[in-house]
C-alpha positions in Angstrom: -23.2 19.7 -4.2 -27.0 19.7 -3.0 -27.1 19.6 0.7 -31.2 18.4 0.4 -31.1 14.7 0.3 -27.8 14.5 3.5 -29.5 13.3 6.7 -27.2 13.8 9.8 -28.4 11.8 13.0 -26.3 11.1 16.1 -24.4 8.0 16.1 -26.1 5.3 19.0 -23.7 3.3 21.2 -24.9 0.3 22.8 -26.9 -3.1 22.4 -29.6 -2.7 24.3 -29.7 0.7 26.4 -29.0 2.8 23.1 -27.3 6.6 24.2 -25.3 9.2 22.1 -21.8 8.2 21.3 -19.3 10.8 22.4 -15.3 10.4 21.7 -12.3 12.1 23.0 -10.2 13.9 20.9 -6.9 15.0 22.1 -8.3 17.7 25.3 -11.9 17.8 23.6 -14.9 15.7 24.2 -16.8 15.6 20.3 -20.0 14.4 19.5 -20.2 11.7 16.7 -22.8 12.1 13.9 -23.7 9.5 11.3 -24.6 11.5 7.6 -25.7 9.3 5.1 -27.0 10.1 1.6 -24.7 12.0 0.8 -22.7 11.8 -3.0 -19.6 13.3 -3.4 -17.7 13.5 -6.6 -14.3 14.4 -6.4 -12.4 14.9 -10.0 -8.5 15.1 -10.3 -7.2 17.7 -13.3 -4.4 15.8 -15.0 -3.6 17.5 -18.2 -0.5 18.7 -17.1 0.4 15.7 -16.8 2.7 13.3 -19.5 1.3 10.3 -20.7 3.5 8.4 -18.5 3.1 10.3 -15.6 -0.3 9.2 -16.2 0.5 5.6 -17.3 2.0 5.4 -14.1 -0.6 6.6 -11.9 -3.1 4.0 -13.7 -0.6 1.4 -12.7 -0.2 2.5 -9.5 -3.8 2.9 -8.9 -4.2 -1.1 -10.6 -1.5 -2.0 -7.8 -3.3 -0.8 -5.3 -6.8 -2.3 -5.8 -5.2 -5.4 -6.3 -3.6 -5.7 -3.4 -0.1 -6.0 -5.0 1.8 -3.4 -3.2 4.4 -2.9 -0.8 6.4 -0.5 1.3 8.9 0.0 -1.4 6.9 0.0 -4.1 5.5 3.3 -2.1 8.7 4.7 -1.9 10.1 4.1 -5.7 6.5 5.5 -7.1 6.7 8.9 -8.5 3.6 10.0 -8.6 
């Protein structure tokens, strides 16, 4: 991954008197950074997997981006 084209600014709160926008998290005050043009390609290995195992991700995935799933469909999916 080239790190030349990622920009990383400080993410502005506010409308019209624009300062740094700071969040708490858990004991620790953080800094929060915008970081834009950045590409990331993630790839998953699956040729251990069977070809239903892999029938059934591709289902699941369909599912998903569809909006056609629920709780239980979650918890009877073995993927």
């Amino acid at each position: 991954m080239s790190t030349q084209p990622i920009k990383v600014t400080r993410a502005q709160a506010g409308w019209f008197y624009r300062v740094d926008k700071e969040e708490r998290v858990g004991d620790y005050n953080t800094a929060v950074h915008d970081i834009t043009d950045m590409i990331l390609i993630s790839r998953r290995r699956r040729e251990h997997l069977t070809p239903e195992q892999i029938q059934q991700q591709e289902d699941l995935r369909r599912r998903i981006n569809a909006g056609e799933m629920s709780e239980q469909m979650f918890k009877d999916a073995k993927v």
